[in-house]
C-alpha positions as CSV (number, residue, x, y, z in Angstrom):
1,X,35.2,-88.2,-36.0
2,X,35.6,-85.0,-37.8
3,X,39.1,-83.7,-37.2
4,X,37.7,-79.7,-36.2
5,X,34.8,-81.1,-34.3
6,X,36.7,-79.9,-31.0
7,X,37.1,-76.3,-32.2
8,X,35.7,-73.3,-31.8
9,X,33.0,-71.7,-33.6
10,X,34.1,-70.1,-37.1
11,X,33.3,-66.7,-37.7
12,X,31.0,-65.7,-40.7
13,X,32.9,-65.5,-43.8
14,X,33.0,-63.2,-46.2
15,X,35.9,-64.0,-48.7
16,X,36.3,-62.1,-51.6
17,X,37.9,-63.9,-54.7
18,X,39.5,-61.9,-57.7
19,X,41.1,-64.1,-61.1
20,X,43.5,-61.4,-62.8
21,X,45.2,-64.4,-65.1
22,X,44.5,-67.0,-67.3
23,X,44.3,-70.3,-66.6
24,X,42.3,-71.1,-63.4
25,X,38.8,-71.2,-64.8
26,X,40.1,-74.4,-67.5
27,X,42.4,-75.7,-65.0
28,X,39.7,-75.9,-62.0
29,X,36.1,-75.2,-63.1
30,X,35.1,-75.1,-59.7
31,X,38.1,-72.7,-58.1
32,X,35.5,-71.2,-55.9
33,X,34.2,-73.8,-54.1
34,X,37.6,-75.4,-53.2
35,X,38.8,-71.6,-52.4
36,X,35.6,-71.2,-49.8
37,X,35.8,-74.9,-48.5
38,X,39.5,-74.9,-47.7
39,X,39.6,-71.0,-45.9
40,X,36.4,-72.7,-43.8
41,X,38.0,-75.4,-42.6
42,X,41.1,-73.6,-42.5
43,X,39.0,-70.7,-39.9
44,X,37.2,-73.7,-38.1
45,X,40.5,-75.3,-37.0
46,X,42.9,-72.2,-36.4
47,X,40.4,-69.7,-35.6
48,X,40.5,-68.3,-31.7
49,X,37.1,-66.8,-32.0
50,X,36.6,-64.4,-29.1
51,X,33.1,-62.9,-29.6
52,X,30.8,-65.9,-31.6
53,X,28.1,-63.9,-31.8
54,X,30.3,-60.8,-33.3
55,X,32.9,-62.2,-35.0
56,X,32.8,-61.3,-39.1
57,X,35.9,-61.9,-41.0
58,X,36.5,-60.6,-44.4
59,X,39.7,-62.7,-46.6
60,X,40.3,-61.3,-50.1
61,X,41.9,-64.4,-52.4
62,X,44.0,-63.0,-56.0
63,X,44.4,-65.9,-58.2
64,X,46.7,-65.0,-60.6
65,X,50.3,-66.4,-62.1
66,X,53.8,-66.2,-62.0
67,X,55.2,-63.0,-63.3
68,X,52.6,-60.6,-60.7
69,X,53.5,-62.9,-57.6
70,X,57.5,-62.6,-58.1
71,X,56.9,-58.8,-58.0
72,X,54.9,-59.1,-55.0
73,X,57.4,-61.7,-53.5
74,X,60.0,-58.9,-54.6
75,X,58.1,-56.3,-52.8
76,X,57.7,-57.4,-50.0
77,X,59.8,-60.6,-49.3
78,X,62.9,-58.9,-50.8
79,X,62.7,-62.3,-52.6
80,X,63.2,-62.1,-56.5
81,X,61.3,-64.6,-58.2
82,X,57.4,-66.5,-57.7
83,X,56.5,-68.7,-55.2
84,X,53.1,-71.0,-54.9
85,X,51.3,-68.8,-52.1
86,X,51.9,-65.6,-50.2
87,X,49.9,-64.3,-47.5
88,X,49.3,-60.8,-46.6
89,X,48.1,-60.2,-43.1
90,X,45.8,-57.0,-42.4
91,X,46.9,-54.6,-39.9
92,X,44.7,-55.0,-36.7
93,X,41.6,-52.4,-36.8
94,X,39.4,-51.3,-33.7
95,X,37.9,-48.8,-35.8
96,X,35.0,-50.8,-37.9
97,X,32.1,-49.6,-38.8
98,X,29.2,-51.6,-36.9
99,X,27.8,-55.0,-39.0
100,X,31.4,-54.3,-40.2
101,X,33.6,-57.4,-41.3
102,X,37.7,-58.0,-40.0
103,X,39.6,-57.9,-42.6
104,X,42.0,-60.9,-42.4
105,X,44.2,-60.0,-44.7
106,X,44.8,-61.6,-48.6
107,X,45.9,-65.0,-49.8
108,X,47.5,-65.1,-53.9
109,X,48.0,-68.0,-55.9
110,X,50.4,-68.7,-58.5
111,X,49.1,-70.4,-61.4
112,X,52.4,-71.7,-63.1
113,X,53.9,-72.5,-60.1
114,X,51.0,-74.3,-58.7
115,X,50.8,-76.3,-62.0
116,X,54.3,-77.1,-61.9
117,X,54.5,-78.4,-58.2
118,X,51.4,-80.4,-58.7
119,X,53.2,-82.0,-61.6
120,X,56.4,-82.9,-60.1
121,X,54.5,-83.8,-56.8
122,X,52.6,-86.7,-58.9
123,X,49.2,-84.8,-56.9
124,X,45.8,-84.0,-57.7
125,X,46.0,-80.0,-59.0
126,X,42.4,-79.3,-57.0
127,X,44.3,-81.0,-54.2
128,X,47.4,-78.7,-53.9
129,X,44.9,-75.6,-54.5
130,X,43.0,-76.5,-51.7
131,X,46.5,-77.4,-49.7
132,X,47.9,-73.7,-50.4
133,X,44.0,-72.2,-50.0
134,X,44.7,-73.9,-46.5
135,X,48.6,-73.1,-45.7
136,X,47.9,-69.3,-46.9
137,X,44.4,-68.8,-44.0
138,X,46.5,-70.0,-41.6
139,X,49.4,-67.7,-42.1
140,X,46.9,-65.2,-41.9
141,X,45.9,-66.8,-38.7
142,X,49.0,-66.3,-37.2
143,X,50.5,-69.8,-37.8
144,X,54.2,-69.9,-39.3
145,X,57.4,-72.6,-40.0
146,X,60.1,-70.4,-39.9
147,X,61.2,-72.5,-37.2
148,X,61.1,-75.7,-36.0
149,X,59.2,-75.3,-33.2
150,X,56.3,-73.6,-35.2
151,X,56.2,-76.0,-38.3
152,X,55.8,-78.9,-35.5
153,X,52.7,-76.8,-34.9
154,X,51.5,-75.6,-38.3
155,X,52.0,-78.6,-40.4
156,X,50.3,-80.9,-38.0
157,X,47.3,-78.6,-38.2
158,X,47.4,-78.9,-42.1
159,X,47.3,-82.2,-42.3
160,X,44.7,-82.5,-39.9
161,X,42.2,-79.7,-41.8
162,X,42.8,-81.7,-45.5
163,X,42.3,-85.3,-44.0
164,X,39.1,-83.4,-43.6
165,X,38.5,-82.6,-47.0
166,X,39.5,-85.7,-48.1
167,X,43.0,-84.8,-48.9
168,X,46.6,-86.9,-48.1
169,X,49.2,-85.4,-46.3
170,X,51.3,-83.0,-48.6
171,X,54.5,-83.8,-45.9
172,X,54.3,-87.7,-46.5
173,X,58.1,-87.3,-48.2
174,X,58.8,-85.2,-45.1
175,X,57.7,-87.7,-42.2
């Protein structure tokens, strides 16, 4: 049985993916189908879809490296150095245009970092892409691990969406 089969409808899609560093093209040839496969699943498993028949959602994806994420995790985390993935969710808008996606909100990638994790992790890279892809749509679902309580929701759902994809548990050391 497919792990989503139980969920909602997804939304159409419209994700919008910018490379502004070196590295991901040689690294992962195919960065774009493992970015649109992992937000899908992500969407078809956290997703409360309201309105099927309306719902358009619009995620914009920056794949880029180290140095520009620790000035965004600076920015706005107050946090001084990179991290893997950060997740910037879009303010609410009621004002759309009709035929007029949701914007979401953005998802960025570090390349170093994401190397380097990989590595010490002993994983697949295209498997910790598509882990992060996953981790960073469902922040911008709403889901978080701050505490407890919400980690023992979010990191169930994780490993539930990349079972689907084909992908182990990136908590195994953790359970």
């Amino acid at each position: 049985m497919n792990p989503t089969s139980h969920l909602a409808p997804t939304p159409d899609l419209w994700i919008d993916i910018a490379v502004d560093a070196g590295g991901w093209s040689e690294a992962l040839p195919d960065f774009d189908k493992r970015c649109r496969v992992a937000i899908t699943a992500a969407v078809a498993a956290g997703a409360e879809v309201e309105d099927e028949d309306e719902a358009q959602w619009e995620i914009s994806v920056l794949l880029t490296n180290d140095a520009a994420v620790q000035v965004m995790n600076k920015n706005w985390r107050a946090q001084d150095k990179p991290t893997n993935v950060l997740s910037f969710a879009a303010p609410p808008s009621d004002d759309l245009p009709d035929g007029a996606p949701m914007l979401l909100g953005d998802i960025v990638l570090a390349f170093e970092t994401l190397v380097q994790e990989a590595q010490e992790q002993g994983k697949p890279l295209a498997d910790h892409f598509s882990h992060l892809m996953v981790h960073g749509m469902l922040h911008l679902l709403g889901f978080d691990h701050e505490s407890e309580a919400q980690a023992q929701e979010m990191e169930p759902l994780e490993v539930s969406i990349l079972a689907g994809l084909g992908i182990s548990s990136p908590y195994e050391d953790k359970d």
